[in-house]
N, C-alpha and C positions, 0 to 999 in steps of 0.2 A: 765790440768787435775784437777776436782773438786776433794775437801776432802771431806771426808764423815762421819756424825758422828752416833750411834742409841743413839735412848731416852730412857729413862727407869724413870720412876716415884722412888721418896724414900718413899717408903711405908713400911707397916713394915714387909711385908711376901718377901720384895726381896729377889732374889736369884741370885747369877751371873751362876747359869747356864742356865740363859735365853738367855745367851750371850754367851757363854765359845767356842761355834763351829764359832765365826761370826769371817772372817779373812779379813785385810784389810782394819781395821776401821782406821779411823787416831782421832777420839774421844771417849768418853764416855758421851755423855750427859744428866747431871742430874737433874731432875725437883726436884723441893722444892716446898710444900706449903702450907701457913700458916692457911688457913682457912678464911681469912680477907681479902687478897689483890683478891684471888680468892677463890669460894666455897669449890672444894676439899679440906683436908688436907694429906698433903705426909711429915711427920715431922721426917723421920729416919734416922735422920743424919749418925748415924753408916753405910749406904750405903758407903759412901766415901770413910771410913775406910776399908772397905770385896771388893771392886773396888779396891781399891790401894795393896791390898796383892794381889789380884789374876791375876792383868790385870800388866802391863804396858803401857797403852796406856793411853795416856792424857786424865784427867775428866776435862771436864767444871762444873762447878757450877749456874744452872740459876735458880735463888731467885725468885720466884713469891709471895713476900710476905711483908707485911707492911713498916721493918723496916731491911732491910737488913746489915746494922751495925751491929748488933744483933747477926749475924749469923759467921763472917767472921774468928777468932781467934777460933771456934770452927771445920770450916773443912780443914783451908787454907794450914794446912801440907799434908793435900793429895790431892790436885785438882793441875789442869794448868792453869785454868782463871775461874773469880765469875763473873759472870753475873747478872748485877742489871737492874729496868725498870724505864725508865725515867717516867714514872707514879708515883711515888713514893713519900713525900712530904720533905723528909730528906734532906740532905746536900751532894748532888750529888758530887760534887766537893771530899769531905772531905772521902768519899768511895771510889775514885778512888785513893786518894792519899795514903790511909792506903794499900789496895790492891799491890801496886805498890811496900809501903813500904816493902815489906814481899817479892817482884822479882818476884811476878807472874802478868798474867796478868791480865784484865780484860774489859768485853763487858757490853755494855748499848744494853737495848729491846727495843722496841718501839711495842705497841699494833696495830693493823691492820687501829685502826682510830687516830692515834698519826701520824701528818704529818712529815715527816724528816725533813723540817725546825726546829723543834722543838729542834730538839737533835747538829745543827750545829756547837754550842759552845763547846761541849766537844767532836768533831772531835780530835782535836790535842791532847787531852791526853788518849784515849783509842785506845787499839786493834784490837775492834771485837765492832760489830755492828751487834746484831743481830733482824732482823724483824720475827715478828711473823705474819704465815698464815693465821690464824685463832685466835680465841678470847682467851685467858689464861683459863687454866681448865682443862679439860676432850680431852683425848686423843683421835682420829679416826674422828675427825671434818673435813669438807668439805674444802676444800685449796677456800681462797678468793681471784680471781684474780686481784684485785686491788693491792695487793700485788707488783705486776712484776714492775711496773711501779716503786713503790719507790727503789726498787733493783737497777732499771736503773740510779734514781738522784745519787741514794751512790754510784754506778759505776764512775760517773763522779766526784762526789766529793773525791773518793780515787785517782785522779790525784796529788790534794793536800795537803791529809791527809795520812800515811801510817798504815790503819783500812784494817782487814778482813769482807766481808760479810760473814753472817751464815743468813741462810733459814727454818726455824721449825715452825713445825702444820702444816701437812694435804701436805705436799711435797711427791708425787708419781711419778712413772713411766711417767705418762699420763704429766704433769706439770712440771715436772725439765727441760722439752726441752727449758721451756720457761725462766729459768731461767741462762738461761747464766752466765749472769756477777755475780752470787755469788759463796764465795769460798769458802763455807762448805754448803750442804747439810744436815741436819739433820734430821730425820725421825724413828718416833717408827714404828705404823701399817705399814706400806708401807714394812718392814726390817720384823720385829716380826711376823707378822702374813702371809707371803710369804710360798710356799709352799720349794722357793731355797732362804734365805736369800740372800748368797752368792752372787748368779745371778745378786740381786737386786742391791746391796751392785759395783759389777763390772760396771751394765748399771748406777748407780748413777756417778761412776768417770770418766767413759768415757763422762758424757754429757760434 
């Protein structure tokens, strides 16, 4: 059974009752960003903080943003895994090991045109592995089927490494059939904007 996580942007009007009725989430997935690594800016840290009093349910942390150092000693008491993008020009290595240091986990992104060769070397020290659908940014963007295929190389390389797949941007009903082999589902529009969340949220963990 797939996991399933919703998205939500840190913007500064969030509200967790955009959430409050969804049941059966096994995440909270949070977008960041800085204005630099991507055009949006979502810089409300305090999301974290108003997630963590209300929820129980594990936050992810995914940085879409310059320098993700920067950010980690500011949310790290209330997330489950910081998510950084191997795009990034910093000290990959040196994030995953501060992450670690603090007992939580942590997932490397890779951009829809970032091969997974690319990311092979820090297989053995992360978690989570998460590909993104579609481009960093703006929310309700078209799922790139190109996609499926790197889902399938990490499938095989999780023989050797013990990494979770996660799947976000543009993941629907229509397209998770094809996603088999990953084992988080993540998805804002697809959940959000449904007329049965819930429903959504069920056909997601049954794929």
């Amino acid at each position: 059974m797939k996991k399933v996580a919703v998205s939500v942007h840190a913007t500064k009007d969030f509200s967790p009752e955009i959430i409050r009725n969804l049941k059966r989430l096994d995440f909270i997935h949070v977008d960041v960003m800085d204005g630099k690594f991507v055009k949006p800016i979502n810089l409300n840290l305090n999301v974290f903080r108003v997630i963590n009093q209300n929820f129980t349910i594990p936050i992810i942390a995914h940085m879409m943003v310059i320098d993700p150092y920067d950010y980690i000693d500011k949310i790290i008491d209330y997330i489950h895994a910081f998510f950084f993008h191997y795009e990034i020009k910093g000290d990959k290595y040196q994030i995953i090991d501060i992450v670690h240091q603090y007992a939580k986990r942590v997932g490397i992104v890779i951009n829809p045109s970032t091969p997974v060769e690319k990311i092979i070397e820090f297989l053995p020290k992360v978690d989570y592995v998460l590909i993104l659908g579609v481009n960093p940014g703006y929310s309700g963007q078209k799922f790139i089927p190109e996609v499926i295929k790197k889902v399938d190389i990490l499938a095989e390389l999780k023989l050797e490494f013990p990494f979770q797949i996660d799947v976000d941007g543009g993941v629907n009903l229509d397209n998770a059939y094809y996603l088999k082999n990953a084992d988080i589902l993540s998805s804002a529009s697809a959940i959000l904007n449904a007329k049965d969340p819930n429903l959504v949220i069920e056909k997601f963990l049954d794929m």
